[in-house]
N, C-alpha and C positions, 0 to 999 in steps of 0.2 A: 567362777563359772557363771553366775547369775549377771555377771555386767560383761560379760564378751559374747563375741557373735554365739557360742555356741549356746546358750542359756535357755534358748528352747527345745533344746535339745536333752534327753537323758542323764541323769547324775549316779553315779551305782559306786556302793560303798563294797569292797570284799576284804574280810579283815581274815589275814591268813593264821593267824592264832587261835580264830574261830572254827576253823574249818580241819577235821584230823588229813594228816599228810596222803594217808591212801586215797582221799576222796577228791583233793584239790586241784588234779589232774584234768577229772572228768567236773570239775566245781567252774572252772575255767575255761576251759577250751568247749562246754557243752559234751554232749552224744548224740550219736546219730547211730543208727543199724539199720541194715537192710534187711533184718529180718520184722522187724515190726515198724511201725508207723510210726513210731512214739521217738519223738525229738526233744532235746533241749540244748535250748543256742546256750552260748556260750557269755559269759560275763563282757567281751568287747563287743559280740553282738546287742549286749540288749542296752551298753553305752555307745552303740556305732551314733558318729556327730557329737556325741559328748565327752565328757570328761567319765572316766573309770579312777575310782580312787582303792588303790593297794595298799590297806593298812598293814604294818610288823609283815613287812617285805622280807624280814631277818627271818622270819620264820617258814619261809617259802623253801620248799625241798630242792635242792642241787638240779635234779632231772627235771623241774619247773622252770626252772631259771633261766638252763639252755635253749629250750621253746618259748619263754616268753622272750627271750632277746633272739630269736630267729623270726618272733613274729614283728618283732619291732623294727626290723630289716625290711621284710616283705610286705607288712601290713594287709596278709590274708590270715585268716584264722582255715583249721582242717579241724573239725570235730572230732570226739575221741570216738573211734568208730567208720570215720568215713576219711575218704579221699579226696571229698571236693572242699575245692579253695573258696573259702566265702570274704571279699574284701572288706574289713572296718579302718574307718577313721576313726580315732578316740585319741581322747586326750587325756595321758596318763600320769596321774600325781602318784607318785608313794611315799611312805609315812615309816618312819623307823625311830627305835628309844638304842639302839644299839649303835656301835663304833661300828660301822661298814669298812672302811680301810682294814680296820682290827679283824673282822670278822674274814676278810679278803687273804690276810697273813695269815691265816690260822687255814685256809682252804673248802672252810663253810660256808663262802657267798663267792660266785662268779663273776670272777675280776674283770671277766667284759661287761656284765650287765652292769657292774658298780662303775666301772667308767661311763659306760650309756646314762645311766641316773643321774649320775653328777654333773651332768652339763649345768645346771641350774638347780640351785641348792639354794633353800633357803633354812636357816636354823633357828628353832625358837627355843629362847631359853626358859628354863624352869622354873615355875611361878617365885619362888624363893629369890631368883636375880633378878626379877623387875615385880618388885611390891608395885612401885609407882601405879603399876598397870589393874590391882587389887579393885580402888572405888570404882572405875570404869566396865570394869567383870561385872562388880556388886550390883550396879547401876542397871546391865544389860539382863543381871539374871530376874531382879525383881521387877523391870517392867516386863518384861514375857509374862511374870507370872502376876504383875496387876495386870496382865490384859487376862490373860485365861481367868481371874477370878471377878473382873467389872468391877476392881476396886483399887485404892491407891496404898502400894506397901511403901513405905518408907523405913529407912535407919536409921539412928544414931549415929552422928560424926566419929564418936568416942570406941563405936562398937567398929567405926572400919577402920580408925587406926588400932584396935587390938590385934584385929583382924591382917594385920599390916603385919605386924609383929611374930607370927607364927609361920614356921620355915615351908609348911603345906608341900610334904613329903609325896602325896598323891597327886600335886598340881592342882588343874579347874577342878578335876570332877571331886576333888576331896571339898575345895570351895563352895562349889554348886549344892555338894550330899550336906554341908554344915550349913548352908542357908536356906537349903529344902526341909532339914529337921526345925529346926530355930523355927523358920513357919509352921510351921507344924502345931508350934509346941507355944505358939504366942498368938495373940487378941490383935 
């Protein structure tokens, strides 16, 4: 996002596991009503020019699914509540830990929207298949946080291949929470 044309434009993160099912509808599309004045656009409105990223897309309700792959046809959004068409550009990433194919057989993900997503797939494997990738995390987490603190954290060679060594069943953020404590708890 940040190195393509659209980078000045809006970044809007909506994580559907966050969000309970009855309210994703209206969490999404906005509301709108004619009877009071009070609007709220909708999650591609407030990414219209940018990128909208859809985390645990698996957890998005059947009757979501079919409107958002209706929207990704037409590229207008109708608020919940209203009838007019409001057109957005966005550029839409989603993010899934689940088998979609898997999930498409079983009749819990919409096999047009999972063929529309799939144009462009990219998979990252979990931290456990690419250690290699461990000093360079380590490296990215502690200067963020020598800069927030104006000072120089360094590591141990010895502590990052330990560090190598553990299957890190949570991935980054078990990574990032083990070397946020470690700071914590060190001079």
């Amino acid at each position: 996002h940040n190195m393509g044309a659209r980078s000045k434009k809006p970044f809007v993160i909506v994580n559907c596991r966050a969000i309970p099912s009855e309210l994703m509808l209206s969490e999404m599309l906005g509301t709108e009503s004619e009877q009071t004045p009070d609007a709220r656009p909708s999650r591609f409105e407030l990414a219209d020019g940018g990128t909208l990223v859809i985390e645990a897309i698996e957890d998005m309700p059947l009757e979501l699914q079919e409107v958002l792959l209706n929207l990704f046809d037409i590229r207008h959004i109708s608020r919940f509540g209203s009838s007019r068409m409001i057109p957005v550009n966005v550029r839409v990433i989603c993010t899934t830990t689940a088998d979609l194919s898997q999930r498409v057989k079983e009749k819990s993900f919409s096999d047009q929207l999972y063929y529309r997503l799939n144009t462009f797939r990219i998979e990252v494997p979990s931290l456990k298949q690419r250690v290699e990738d461990i000093p360079q995390i380590i490296s990215r987490f502690l200067g963020v946080r020598s800069e927030k603190l104006e000072k120089v954290i360094d590591i141990d060679p010895l502590a990052v291949e330990m560090l190598q060594q553990y299957p890190w069943p949570g991935n980054i953020r078990e990574l990032e929470n083990v070397l946020e404590r470690a700071l914590s708890h060190s001079e």
